[in-house]
N, C-alpha and C positions, 0 to 999 in steps of 0.2 A: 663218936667218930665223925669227921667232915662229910659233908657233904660234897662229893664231886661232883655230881650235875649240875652246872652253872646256870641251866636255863629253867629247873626246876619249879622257882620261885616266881616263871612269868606263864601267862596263858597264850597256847598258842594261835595265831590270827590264821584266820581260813582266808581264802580268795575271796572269797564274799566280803568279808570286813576289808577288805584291804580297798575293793572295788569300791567299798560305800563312801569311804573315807576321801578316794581321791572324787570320786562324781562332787564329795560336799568341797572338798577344797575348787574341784573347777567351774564352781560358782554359775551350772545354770550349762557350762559348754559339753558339747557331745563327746561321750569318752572317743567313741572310736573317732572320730574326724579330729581329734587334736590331738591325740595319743598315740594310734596307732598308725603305723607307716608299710607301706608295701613294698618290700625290693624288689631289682630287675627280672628274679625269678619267681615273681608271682607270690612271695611267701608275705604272708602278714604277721608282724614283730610288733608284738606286744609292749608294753611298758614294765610290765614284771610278770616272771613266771614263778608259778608255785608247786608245790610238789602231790597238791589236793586235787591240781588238774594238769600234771604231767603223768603219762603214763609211755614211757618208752619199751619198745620190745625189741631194739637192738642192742647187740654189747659191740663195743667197742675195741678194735684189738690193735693194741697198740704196740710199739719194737720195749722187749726188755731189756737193751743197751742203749745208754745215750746216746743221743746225737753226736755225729761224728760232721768235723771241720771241714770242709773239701775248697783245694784250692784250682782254680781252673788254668790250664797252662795250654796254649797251641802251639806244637811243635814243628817249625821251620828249619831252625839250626838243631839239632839230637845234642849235642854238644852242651850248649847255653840250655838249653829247654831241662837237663839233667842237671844241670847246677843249679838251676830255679827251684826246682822241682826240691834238689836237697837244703836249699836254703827256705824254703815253706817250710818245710816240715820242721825246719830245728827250730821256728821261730812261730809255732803254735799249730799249724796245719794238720790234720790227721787223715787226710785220704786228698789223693792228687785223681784228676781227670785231664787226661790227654786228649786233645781233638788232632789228629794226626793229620798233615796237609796230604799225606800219598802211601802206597803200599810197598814204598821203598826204604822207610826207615828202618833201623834193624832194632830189635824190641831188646835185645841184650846191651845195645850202648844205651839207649835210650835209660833201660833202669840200672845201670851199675852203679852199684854201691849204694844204692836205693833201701831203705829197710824195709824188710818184707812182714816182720809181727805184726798183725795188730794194726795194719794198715792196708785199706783197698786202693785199688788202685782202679780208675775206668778208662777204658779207650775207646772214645766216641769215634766212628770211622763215618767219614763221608762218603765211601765207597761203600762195594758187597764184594769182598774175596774170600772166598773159601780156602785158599792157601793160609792168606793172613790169618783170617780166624786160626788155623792151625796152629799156626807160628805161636801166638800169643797162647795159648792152649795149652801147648808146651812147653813154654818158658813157664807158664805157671803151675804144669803137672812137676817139673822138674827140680822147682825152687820153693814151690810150697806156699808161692802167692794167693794174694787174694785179690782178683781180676776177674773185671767186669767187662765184659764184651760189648759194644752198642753198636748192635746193629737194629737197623729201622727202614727197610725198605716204605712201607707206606707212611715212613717219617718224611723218607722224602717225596713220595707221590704228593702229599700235602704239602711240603713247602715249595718244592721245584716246581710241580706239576706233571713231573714225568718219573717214570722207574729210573734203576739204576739200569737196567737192560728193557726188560719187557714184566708183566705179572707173574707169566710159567717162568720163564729163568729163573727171575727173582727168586721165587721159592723155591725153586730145585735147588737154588745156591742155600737159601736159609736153611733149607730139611736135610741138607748134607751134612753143614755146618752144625745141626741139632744132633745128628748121629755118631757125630765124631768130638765132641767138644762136651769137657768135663765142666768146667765152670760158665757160668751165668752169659748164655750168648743173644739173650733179646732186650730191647727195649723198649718202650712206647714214649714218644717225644708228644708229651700233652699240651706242653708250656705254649705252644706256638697258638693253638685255640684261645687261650686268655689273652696272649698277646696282641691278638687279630680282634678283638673285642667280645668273643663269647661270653654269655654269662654263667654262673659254677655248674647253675644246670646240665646245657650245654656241655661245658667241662669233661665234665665227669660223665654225662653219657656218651661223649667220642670214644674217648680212653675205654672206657668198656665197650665199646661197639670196636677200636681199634684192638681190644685182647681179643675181644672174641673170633675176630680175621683169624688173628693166630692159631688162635685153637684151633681153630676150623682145618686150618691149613697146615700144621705142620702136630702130625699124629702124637710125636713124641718130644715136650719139653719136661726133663727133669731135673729143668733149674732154675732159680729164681728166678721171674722177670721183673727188670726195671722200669719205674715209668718216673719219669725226668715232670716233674710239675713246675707253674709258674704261680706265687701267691701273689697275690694281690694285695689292695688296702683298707679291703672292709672286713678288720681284725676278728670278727668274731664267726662270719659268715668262713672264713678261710681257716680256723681250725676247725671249724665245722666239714670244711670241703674236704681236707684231708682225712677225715675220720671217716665221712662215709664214703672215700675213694676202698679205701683197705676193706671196709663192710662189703661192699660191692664188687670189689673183684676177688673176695674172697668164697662171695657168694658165687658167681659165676665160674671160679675155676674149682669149686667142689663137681659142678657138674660135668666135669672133666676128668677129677680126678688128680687134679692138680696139686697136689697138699702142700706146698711152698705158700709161705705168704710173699707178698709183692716188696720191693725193694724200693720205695723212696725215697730220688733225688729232689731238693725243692730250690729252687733260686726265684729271686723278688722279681716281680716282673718288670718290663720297661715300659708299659704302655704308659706311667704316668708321671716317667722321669723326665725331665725339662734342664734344657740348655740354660737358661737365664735361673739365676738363683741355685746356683748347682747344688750346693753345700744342703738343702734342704732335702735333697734323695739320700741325703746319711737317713734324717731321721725318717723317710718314707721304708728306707731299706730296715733300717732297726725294727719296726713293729711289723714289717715283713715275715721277718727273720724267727718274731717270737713267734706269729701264726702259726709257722711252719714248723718250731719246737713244740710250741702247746697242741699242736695236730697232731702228732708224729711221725715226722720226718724221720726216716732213718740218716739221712744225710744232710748238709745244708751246704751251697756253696752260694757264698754271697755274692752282691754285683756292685762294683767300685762304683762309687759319688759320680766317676766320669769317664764310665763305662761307653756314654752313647757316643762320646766328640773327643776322645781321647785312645790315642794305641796305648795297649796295656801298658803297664810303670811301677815303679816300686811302690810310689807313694800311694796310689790310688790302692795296689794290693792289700799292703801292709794297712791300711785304716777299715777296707773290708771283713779281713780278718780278724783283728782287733774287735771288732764288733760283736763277732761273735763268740770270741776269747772272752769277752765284760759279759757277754751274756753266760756263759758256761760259768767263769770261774770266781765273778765277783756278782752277778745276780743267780748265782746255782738254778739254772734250769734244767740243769742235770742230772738232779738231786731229787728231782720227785719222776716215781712212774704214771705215767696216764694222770697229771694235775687237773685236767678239765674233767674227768671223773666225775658227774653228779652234780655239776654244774646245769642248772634243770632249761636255762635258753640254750647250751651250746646243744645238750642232747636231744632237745627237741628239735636245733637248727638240721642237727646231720640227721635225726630222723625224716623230715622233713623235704631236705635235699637228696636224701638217698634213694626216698620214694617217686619224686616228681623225677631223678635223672633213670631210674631204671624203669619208669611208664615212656621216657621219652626213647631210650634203647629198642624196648621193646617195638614200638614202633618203627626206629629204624631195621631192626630185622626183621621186621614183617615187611617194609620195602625194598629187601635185596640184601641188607645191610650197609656198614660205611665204603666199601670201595664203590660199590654200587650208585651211592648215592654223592659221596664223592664226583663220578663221572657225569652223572648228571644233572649238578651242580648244586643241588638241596642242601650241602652240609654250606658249600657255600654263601648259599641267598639267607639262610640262620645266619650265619656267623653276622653279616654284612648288617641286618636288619638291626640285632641285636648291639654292634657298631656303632650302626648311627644312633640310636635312641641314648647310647653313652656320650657319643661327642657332641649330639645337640643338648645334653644337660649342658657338657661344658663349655658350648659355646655360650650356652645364655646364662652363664655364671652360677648355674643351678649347682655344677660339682666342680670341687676347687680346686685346684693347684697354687700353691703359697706361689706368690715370687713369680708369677705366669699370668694366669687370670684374675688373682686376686693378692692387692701388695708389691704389684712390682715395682725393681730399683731402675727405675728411668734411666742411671748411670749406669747398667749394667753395658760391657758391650763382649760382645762372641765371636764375633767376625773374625778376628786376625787367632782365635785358642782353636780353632777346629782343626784336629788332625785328622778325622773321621767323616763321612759324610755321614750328618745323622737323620736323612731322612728316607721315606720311601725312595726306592731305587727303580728306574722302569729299562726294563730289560724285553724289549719286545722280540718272539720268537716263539717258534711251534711247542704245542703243548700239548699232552694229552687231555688234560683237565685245566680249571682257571687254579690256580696256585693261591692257598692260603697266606695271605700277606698282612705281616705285621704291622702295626701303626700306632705309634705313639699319639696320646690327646692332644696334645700342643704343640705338635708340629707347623700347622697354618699358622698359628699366632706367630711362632717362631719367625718360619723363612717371613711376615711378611717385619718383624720388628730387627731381623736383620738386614733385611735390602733398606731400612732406616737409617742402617749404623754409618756415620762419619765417616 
């Protein structure tokens, strides 16, 4: 009879032989000072891991549905935004997310003729109305949708700097809206931390310092919460991020009581999409993309090539999507459950990072917690610190950007294709808090290689 153990006939190499092998190959140089490297979250990344000196004691729990498409739509016109909305979806799309401009749109034009199987559907509200929540609530107790609610008051203390009313309001509106609302009414907007330059640490300890508010705060959630992520482009640290995001707030909403696993949404971030050389954020968005599958994402919505200097467009959509049509249905990432499985650097990553973000938590609730410190600007003066230590890499060509700071097409020119302004915005005006502000890495290069342009 054959032998099926293919590796039967070799001896296995321990870490030690592996170690002896490369010290003889680096003829004399020090492993760790050529080998090994440190990232921005303190963590020190080996050059190979073994499974003689991996020892994990987390599991991993990943969505056992594949990733699902999401197409982002802002609705202005209810009209157009409904025809969009059914023209995604016939042409790859499998869950829509509305960002509503006001609480006057009516949620029955908006989805008519919409399919409801098999499809979610999110409505990210810039406001906090307690009617609207209802409205949507009922359209979807009625029609047997699947509808996600995104509310996020300290989504917007963080970005605005102010509530939608005040703290008490706020929450009396959200613990109403919990008491009365069958399907999925909270979310946690995390993406805006990576986009403001936090490192995953950071990350991942907001988002759980930001669940834990809720908890805290509103006695009774018996539905999923969302938390909307931003991936970044260090491919193997960000399916790491995702894995121990779901460890972590799984951990923490047991101590509630909470038995829902958490609901992620992930889109590529912006902080290091660039105006010059556009076409190069396809491929920055594509291995984005896979992070956030190889993580588990429950959802993905991806971000157009020209997303930052462009009002949305067909074309920009339709190549987004596509992306992640090649990844689903002609690279099947679809196809395997939990693939990063035993993978012995990603499991150590998310051990790793699940550890340093829940000692950094832990310390923010021992100082009040995030609104707390929010107000008195600590989440802040982290964000900022950890910021600059990114952008002076890439000022001094230490991190790259193709087509930007390293390879640029001198003929490029931007100036007359901008529909968008794609830089910081300054909006000066009373606050309660300094407001977490986004910033791309290449921005300064940019505005000063467009006040160059002809």
């Amino acid at each position: 009879m054959a032998n099926n153990n293919l590796f039967s006939d070799f001896e296995a190499v321990s870490s030690k032989q592996w170690k002896q092998q490369i010290q003889y190959e680096l003829k004399g140089a020090d492993y760790n000072e050529t080998l090994v490297w440190e990232s921005p979250e303190g963590i020190k990344v080996k050059p190979f891991y073994h499974n003689d000196e991996t020892e994990v004691n987390l599991d991993a729990i990943v969505p056992t549905k594949p990733f699902a498409i999401v197409q982002n739509i802002f609705v202005h016109d209810v009209k157009k935004s409904n025809a969009r909305a059914l023209e995604t979806l016939q042409r790859g799309a499998e869950s829509v997310r509305f960002t509503l401009e006001n609480d006057a749109i009516l949620i029955e034009e908006l989805m008519q003729n919409l399919p409801l199987e098999n499809v979610n559907y999110y409505f990210h509200l810039p406001f906090l109305s307690v009617e609207f929540s209802n409205k949507i609530n009922d359209f979807a107790s009625k029609n047997k949708a699947n509808i996600f609610i995104q509310n996020d008051p300290i989504g917007q203390l963080v970005k605005d700097g102010n509530w939608f009313e005040n703290l008490e309001k706020d929450f009396e509106k959200l613990n109403t809206i919990a008491s009365k609302t069958t399907v999925p009414f909270l979310t946690i907007s995390s993406g805006i931390y990576q986009n403001a330059g936090a490192n995953i640490v950071q990350q991942l300890a907001y988002s759980l310092a930001q669940a834990n508010e809720y908890f805290n705060r509103i006695p009774a959630i018996n539905q999923p919460i969302t938390i909307e992520v931003a991936v970044g482009t260090n491919y193997f640290f960000e399916i790491a991020k995702l894995r121990a995001l779901r460890i972590l707030f799984n951990t923490l909403a047991s101590e509630y009581n909470h038995n829902f696993d958490c609901h992620i949404v992930a889109t590529p971030t912006k902080r290091n999409k660039t105006l010059y050389d556009y076409n190069v954020n396809m491929l920055r968005t594509t291995t984005e993309c896979m992070s956030a599958i190889l993580g588990g994402a429950d959802a993905v919505a991806n971000l157009a090539y020209d997303a930052i200097y462009h009002k949305d467009n067909e074309f920009g959509d339709r190549i987004s999507r596509n992306q992640l049509l090649v990844l689903k249905h002609e690279s099947y990432f679809d196809k395997v459950n939990n693939p990063a499985d035993g993978a012995y650097y990603i499991e150590t990553l998310t051990e790793q990072l699940a550890e340093k973000a829940l000692e950094l938590f832990k310390d923010i609730e021992k100082n009040g917690g995030l609104i707390s410190q929010l107000i008195d600007g600590t989440i802040q003066r982290k964000i900022n610190e950890s910021a600059q230590k990114e952008q002076e890499l890439f000022d001094s060509g230490k991190e790259v950007l193709l087509g930007t700071n390293k390879y640029p097409n001198k003929n490029d020119q931007m100036k007359n294709d901008l529909e968008l302004y794609p830089f910081v915005k300054q909006n000066a005006r009373k606050t309660l808090i300094t407001p977490i502000i986004e910033k791309r890495l290449a921005e300064k290069l940019e505005q000063e290689r467009l006040s160059q342009e002809q």
